[in-house]
N, C-alpha and C positions, 0 to 999 in steps of 0.2 A: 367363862371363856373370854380369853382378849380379841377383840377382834381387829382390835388396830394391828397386830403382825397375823394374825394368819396361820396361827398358829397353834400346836395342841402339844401342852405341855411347855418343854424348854425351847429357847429360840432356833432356830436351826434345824428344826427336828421339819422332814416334811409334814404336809396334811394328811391326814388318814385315807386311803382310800378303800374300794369295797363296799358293799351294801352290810351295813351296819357288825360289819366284824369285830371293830377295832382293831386290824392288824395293817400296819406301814410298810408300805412297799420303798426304800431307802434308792436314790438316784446314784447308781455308778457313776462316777465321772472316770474316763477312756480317756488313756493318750497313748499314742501310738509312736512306736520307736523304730518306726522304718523311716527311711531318708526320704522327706519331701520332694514329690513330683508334682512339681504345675502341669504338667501334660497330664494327670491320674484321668481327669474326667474328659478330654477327649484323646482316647490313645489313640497315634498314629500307627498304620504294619509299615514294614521296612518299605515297603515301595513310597507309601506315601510321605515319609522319611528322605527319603533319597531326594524328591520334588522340596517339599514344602521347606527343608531345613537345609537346601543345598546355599554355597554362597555366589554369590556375584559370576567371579569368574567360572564356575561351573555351568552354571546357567550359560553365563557367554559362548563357553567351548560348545553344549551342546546345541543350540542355536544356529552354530557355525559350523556346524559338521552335518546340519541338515540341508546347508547349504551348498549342494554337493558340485558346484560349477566350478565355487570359492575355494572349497575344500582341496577339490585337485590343483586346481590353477598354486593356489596354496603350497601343495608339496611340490608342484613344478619349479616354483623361484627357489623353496631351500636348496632343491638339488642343484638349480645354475649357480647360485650363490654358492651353493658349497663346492662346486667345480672350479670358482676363480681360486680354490686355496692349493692346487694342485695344477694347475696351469699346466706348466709345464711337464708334467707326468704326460696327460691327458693329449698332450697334440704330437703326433706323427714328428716331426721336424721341430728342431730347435726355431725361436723367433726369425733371424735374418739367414738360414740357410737358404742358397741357392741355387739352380743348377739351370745352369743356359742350356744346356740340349733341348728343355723343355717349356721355352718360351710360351705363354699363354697356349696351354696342354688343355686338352677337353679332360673332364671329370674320367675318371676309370669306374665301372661299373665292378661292382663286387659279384663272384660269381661260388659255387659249392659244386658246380659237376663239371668235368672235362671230359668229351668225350664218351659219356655216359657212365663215365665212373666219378665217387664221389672224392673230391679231394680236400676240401675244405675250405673255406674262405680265402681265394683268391683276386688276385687281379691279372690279365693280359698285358703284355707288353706294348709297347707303343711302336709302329714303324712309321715314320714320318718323313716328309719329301717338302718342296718348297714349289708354291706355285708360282710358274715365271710371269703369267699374265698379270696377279694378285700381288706378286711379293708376301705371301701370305704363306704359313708352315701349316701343314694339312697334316694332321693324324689320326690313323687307322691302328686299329688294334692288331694285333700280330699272335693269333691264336698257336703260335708252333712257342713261345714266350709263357710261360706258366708261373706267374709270381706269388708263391704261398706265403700269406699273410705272416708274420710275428707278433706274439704275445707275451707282454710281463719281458720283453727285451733289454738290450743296449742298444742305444743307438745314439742321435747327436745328442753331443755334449750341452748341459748349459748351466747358468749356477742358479739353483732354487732359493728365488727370490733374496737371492745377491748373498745369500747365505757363506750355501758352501757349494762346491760343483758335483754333480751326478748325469749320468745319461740312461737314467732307467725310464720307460717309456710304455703305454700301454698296448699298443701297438704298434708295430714299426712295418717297413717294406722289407720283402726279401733282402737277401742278402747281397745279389748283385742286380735287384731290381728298384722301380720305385713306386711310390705308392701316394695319388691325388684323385680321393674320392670327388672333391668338389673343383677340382682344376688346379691353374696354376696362373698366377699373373704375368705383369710383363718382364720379370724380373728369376721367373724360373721359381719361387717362393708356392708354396702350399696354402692354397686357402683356406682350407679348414683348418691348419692350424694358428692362421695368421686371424680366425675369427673366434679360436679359443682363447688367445694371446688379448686379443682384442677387450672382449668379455668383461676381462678383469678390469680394465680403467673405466667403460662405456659403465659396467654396474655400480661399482663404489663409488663414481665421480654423481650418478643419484643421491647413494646414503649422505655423502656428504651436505651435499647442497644441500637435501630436506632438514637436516641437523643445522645447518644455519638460518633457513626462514624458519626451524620449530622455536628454538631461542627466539631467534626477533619477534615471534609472532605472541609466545608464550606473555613475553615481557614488555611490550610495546601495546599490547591488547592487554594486558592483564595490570596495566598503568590507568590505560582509557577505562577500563568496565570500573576499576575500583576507586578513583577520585572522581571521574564525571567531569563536569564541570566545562572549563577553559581547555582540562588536559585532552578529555575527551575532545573538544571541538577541535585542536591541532593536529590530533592524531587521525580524526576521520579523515580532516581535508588534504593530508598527507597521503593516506590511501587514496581517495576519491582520485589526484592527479598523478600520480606513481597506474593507476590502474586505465586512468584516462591514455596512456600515453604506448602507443603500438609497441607490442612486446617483440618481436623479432626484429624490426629497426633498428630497435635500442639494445636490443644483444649486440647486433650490427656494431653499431658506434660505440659501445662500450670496450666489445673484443677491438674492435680495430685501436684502441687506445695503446693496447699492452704492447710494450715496444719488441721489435721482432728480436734483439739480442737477448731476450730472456731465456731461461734453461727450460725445457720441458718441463720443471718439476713445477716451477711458479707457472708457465701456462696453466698447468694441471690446475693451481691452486685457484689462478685466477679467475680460470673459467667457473669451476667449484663458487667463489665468492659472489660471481657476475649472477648465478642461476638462483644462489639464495638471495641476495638481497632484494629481486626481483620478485620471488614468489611469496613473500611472509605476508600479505595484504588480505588474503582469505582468510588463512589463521588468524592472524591480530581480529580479524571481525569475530571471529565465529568465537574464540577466546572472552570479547568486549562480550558483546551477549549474551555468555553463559556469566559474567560474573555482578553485570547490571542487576540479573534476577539472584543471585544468590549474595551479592554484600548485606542485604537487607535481613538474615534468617539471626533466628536466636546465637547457633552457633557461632557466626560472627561476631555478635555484639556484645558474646559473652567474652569471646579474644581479645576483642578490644579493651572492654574492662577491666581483665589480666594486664592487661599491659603488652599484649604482641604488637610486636613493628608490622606494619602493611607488608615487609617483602615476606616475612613468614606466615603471615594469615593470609597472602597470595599463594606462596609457594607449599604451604603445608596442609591449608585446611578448604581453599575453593578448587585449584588448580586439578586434585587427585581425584576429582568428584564428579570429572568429567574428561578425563584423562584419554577415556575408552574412545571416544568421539573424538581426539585431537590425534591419536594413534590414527584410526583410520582416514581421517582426512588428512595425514600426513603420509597415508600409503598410497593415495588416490594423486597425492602430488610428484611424486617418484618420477612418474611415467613422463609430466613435462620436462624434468630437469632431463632425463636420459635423451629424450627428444630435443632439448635445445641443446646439445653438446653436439651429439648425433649431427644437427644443420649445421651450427658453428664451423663444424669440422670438415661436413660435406661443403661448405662454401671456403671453408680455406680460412677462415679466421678464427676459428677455436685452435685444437692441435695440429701437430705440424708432427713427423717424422723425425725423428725414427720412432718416435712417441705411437704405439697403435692402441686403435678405439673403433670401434664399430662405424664412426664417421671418418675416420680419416680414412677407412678401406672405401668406404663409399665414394672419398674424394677421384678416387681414382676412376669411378665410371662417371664423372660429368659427361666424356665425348659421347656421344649418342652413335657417333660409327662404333667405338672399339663397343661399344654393348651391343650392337647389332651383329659383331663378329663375334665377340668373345660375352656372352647373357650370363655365365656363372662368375663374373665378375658383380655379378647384382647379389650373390648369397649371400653377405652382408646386411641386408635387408630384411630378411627371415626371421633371425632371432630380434631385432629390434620388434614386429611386428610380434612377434608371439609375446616378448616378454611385457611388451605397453598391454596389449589384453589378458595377456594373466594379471598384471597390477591392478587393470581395471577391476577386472571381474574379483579379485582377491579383496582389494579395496571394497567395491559395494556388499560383500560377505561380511567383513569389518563391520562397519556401518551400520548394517540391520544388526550384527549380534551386542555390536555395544549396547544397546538398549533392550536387553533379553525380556522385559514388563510386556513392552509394545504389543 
């Protein structure tokens, strides 16, 4: 017997096994021709599928949707947002339509019964007289006046967004009547339509502004986190005094720069460029310290040894990796820029007429008499308030879901 392999008989052959048989039991060798699964030994069921193997942004949406303050506030702005696209469908009266009979008109209440029968959404006419002691136009409703609303109408003309001309309207005034849910100014003009009108510059003059501190912030922080150094020390002590220095003052002095023969469209822009270059100091930070902790990881060092330039191992491979966090803290900044236009404008130094914006109707209630006579000249105020706390509340929804681990 050899016993240096182990063996009985020819090589290869196994050991005998059995109590003294002599008979071999030969070892199958098994391969299996189904497609390899790494998950075989712990399988998951579809629920725990849907969790464990969901991606990023999944996780995110459903995080944010448990977030049910965020979530509506959320669909609140698509739908104002999506209303500045249709402006003018949307408002009663063309932008500068007028009508002097109705010199600062109290709101008309909407009514469905007359009478005790039903009619369907209207309004009362107006009978109005002039107080001699006041000098003051005093209006009462005139229930013998039955003004039945119009839907999906004609009515004034205007051109959709400088297009082409239409006067289709979502709702218009009777046909020999009028119709001012929210009042009228001193010019006979509809305020509700004049705060649809409005909407449109007061919201995009946000989107913009944050589009120019998100660049400055992106690329000016994302300089400082990834060389350090000298670069970094310029660029903090830049923020530190840009931050040190009273931000509505200097809205102040900056707007009063813009020479007053400028056209509406450069005010526009102006003001737009005054609100970014002022707010990218958060960002640039929050950007510097997300990229201090991440130049240092494999993934970098291995870009660099490729040979990537700094602006695309900035912009390609730290910037995207924390992207979810600059989103939200770039929805949380909305709210100031829509607020410093909004002041600008209620002080007279942002927009000016016939340019309208939620501040510049505001301009018009400074007197504290005419608001004490005429208060629905403050409706302007409303949607400024609702739409800063939906950004809020939208914004801190953002925030906790970027980070779906947490």
């Amino acid at each position: 017997m050899n016993h240096g392999t182990g063996m009985n008989g020819s090589v290869g052959n196994p050991m005998p096994t059995g109590s003294g048989t002599g008979r071999t039991d030969a070892i199958v060798h098994y391969v299996s021709r189904e497609p390899f699964d790494p998950r075989a030994i712990e399988k998951m069921t579809p629920e725990q599928e849907k969790i464990f193997l969901a991606s990023q942004k999944q996780l995110m949406w459903w995080k944010f949707k448990r977030h049910r303050v965020a979530f509506w506030c959320g669909l609140f702005l698509a739908i104002v947002y999506a209303s500045i696209l249709i402006s003018e469908f949307l408002a009663p009266y063309a932008l500068e339509t007028r009508n002097s009979k109705y010199i600062y008109a109290p709101p008309q209440s909407i009514h469905l019964f007359h009478e005790g029968s039903f009619v369907g959404p209207f309004v009362y006419g107006y009978r109005q007289k002039l107080d001699l002691e006041t000098l003051k136009r005093v209006y009462t409703e005139d229930t013998r006046k039955v003004h039945a609303l119009r839907y999906f109408c004609h009515g004034d003309s205007y051109e959709f967004w400088g297009i082409f001309k239409a006067d289709l309207h979502l709702v218009c005034p009777a046909e020999d009547g009028d119709f001012f849910p929210l009042g009228a100014d001193r010019l006979g003009r509809d305020v509700l339509s004049r705060i649809i009108y409005g909407a449109r510059i007061s919201l995009t003059i946000g989107l913009i502004g944050v589009a120019v501190s998100f660049v400055l912030g992106i690329v000016i922080g994302g300089l400082a986190g990834y060389y350090g150094g000298w670069v970094d020390l310029v660029v903090q002590r830049l923020i530190e005094v840009i931050q040190s220095l009273p931000t509505l003052p200097l809205w102040l002095a900056l707007a009063a720069i813009m020479p007053v023969t400028w056209s509406p469209i450069l005010v526009y822009f102006g003001i737009t460029l005054i609100l970014g270059l002022l707010e990218w100091t958060s960002l640039a930070r929050a950007v510097r310290s997300k990229l201090l902790s991440l130049r240092e990881e494999d993934y970098v060092l291995a870009a660099r040894m490729l040979g990537a330039r700094p602006a695309r191992i900035i912009g390609l491979h730290l910037v995207p990796g924390f992207m979810s966090h600059l989103i939200a803290s770039a929805t949380i900044t909305i709210p100031t820029m829509i607020l410093g236009e909004t002041a600008l404008s209620f002080l007279g130094l942002g927009l000016r007429p016939p340019v309208v914006s939620w501040g510049v109707l505001l301009n018009e209630a400074q007197n504290i008499n005419v608001v004490a006579l005429y208060p629905w000249l403050m409706w302007p105020v409303a949607p400024v308030i609702l739409v800063i706390l939906a950004f809020n509340f939208f914004g801190d929804g953002l925030r906790d879901a970027a980070d779906p681990y947490a």
